[in-house]
Each structure stands twice: as structure tokens, then as C-alpha cells.
C-alpha positions as CSV (number, residue, x, y, z in Angstrom):
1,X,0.0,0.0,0.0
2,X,1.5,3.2,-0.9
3,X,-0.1,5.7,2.3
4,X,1.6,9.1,0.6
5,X,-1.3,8.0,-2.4
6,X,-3.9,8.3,0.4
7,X,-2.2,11.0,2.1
8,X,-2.0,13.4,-0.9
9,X,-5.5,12.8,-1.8
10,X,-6.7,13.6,2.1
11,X,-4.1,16.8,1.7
12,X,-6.0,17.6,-1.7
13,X,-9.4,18.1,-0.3
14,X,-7.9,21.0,1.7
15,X,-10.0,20.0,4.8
16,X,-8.0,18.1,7.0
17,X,-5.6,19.8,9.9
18,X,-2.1,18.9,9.7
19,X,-2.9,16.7,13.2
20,X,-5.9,14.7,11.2
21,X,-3.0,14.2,8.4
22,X,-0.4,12.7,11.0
23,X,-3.6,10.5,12.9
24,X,-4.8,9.2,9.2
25,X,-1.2,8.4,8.2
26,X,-0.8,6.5,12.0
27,X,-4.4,4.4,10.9
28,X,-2.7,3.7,7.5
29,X,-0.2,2.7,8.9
30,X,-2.1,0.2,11.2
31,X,-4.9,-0.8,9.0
32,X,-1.8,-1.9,6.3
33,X,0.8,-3.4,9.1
34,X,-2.1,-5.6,10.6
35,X,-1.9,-4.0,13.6
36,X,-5.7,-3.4,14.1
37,X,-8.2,-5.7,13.2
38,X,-10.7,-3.2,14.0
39,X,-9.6,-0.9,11.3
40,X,-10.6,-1.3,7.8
41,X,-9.8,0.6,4.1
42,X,-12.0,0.8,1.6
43,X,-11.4,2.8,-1.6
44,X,-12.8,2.9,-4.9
45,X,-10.0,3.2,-8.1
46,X,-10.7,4.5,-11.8
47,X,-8.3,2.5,-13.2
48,X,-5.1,3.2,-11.0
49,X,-6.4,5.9,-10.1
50,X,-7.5,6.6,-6.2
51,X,-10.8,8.4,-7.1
52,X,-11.7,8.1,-3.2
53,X,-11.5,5.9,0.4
54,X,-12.5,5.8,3.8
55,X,-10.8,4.4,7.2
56,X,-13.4,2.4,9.0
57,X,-12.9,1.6,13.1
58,X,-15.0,-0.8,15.3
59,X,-16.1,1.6,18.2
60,X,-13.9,0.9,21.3
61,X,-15.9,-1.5,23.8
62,X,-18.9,-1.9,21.5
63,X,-19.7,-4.9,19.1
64,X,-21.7,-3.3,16.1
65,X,-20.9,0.2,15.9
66,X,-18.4,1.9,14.0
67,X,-17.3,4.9,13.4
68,X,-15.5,6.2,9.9
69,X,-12.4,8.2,11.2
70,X,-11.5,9.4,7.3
71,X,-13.6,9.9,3.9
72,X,-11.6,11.0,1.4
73,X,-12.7,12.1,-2.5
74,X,-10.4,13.1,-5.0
75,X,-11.6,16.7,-5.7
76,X,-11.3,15.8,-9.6
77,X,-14.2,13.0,-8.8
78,X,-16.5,15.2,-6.6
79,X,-20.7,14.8,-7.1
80,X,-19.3,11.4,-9.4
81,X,-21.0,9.4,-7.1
82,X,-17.4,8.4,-6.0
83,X,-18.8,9.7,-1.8
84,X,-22.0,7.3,-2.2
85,X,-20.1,4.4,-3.4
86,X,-17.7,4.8,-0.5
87,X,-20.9,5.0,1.9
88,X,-22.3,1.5,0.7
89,X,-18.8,0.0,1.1
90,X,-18.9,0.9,4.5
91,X,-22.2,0.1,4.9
92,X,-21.6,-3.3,3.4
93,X,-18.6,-3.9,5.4
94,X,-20.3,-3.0,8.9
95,X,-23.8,-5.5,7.5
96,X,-21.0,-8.5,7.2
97,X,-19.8,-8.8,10.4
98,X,-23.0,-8.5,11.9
99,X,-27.4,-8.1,10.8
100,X,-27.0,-4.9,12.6
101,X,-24.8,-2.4,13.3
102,X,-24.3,1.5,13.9
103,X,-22.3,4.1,11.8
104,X,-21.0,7.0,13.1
105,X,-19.7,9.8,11.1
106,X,-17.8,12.6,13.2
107,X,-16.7,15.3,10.6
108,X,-16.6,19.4,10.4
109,X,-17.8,21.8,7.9
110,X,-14.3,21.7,6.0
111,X,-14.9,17.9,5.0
112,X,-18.4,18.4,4.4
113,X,-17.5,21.1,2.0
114,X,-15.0,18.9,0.4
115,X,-17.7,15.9,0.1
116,X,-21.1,17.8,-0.9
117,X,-23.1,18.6,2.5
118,X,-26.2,17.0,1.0
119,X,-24.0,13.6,0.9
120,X,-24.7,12.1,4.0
121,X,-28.4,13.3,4.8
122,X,-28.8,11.8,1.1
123,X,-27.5,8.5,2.3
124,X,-30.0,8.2,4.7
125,X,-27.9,9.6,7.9
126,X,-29.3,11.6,10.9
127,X,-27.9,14.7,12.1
128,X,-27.3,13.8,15.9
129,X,-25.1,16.4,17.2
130,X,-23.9,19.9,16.0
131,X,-21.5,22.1,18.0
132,X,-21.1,25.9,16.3
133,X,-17.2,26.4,15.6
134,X,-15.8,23.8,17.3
135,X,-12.8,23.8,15.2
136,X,-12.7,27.5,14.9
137,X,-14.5,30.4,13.2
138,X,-17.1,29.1,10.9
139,X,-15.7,25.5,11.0
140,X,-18.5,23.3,12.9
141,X,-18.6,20.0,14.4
142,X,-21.4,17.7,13.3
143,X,-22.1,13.4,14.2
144,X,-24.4,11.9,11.7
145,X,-25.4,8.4,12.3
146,X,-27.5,5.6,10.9
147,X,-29.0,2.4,12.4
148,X,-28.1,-0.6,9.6
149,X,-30.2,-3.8,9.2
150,X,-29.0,-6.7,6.7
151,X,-32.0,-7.1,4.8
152,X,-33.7,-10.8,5.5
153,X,-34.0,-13.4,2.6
154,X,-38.4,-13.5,2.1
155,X,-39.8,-16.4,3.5
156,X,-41.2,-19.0,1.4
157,X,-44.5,-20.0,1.6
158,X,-45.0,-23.4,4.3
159,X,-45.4,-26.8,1.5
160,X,-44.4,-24.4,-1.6
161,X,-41.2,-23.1,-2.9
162,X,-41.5,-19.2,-2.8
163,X,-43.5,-18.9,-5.9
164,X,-48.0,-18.8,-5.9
165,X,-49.7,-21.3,-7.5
């Protein structure tokens, strides 16, 4: 894995501090050493390309919640669909190891800018906390969440084999 790929594309968004950087290059580090088994990557390529990808943790001292600690998109690829795509990876990731699970994004109005801010209400995520300028003048802190449910295979009808007569 080539982190300085991952890192340049979190440094082109222009929305991280240079503390996120350093924390995102430590969970790159991690997530590609095997250190943490709680920590995934997903990313989606065009080509060879790194069009976009996300750092996914298991919540400390919780089974089925998790929060995203990065969600990257190549500025080149923004409103592509490239930020949806990387939502139902980590949706689909969370629904595998368990029917139900928790996702947590903590982000500020810098990222948001850099992702769209109708991305995540559009996925289907609540707004459940907002704190005004948290990380300075005009740059807010925000949690959005959603509850996840694998979807359950239809029963079939007692005697019959799924299909009416």
C-alpha cells in the first residue's frame, strides 16, 4: 500500500488539519501493518487511479458500531457518485460482520464542503449532534449516524417453494 497515495489525496481536499493528516497516516499505517483488526480501508480506483476511500474503526468496547475516522474524494471526482459508493462500502462492510450495526460519522464543515453537505443526509444519515465552531471560526462539528439492518432473505410459503400457484 502506498499511504503518501492516500495521504495526498486527504491533503488535496484541503480539509483536514495537519494533526488529522499525522492521525490518518498512523491508521494507515495500522490498518496496512495488521496492527488493528478493528480498522478497515475501503477505496474505490478508476483505473489506477485513487478516485476516493474511507478508514473504518469498530467503536472501542462496543460490538456493532463503528465509526468512519477518514472519507476522502479526490476533488477531480466530486458529485461522481465516487462519496455514495464509498458509503455503501462501508455500509456493506459494517452488515457482514453483523445483521445490525451502527455508523457514526464525526466530521466538520471543512470535510463536508470537500464531500457535498447534502452527501450524507442523502445516504439516509441523521444529524445527531452539531456544536457551532468547534474547530474555529465558521468550521462546525457535526455526528451523523445511521442504524443498519442486513435485509432478510423473504420467506417462502409453508409446502411451496417461494412462488403462488
Amino acid at each position: 500500500m502506498d499511504i503518501a497515495e492516500y495521504e495526498g489525496l486527504a491533503r488535496d481536499m484541503d480539509a483536514f488539519l495537519d494533526i488529522e493528516l499525522d492521525i490518518l497516516k498512523e491508521s494507515l499505517l495500522a490498518s496496512s501493518g495488521g496492527q488493528s483488526g478493528s480498522c478497515s480501508l475501503v477505496e474505490v480506483r478508476d483505473g489506477k487511479i485513487l478516485a476516493g476511500f474511507a478508514l473504518l474503526v469498530r467503536t472501542a468496547n462496543t460490538d456493532y458500531t463503528w465509526d468512519v475516522t477518514a472519507l476522502c474524494v479526490d476533488p477531480s471526482y466530486r458529485d461522481k457518485g465516487i462519496g455514495a459508493r464509498l458509503i455503501q462500502l462501508l455500509e456493506d462492510h459494517c452488515l457482514e460482520a453483523s445483521s445490525s450495526s451502527i455508523l457514526r460519522f464525526e466530521t466538520s464543515s471543512r470535510k463536508i464542503g470537500g464531500l457535498g453537505p447534502g452527501l450524507l443526509p442523502g445516504a439516509g444519515y441523521s444529524l445527531i449532534g452539531h456544536i457551532v465552531d468547534f474547530y474555529g471560526k465558521g468550521d462546525d462539528y457535526f455526528i451523523y449516524a445511521r442504524h443498519l439492518l442486513r435485509p432478510q432473505p423473504e420467506a417462502t410459503p409453508a409446502g411451496g417453494e417461494g412462488k403462488a400457484p
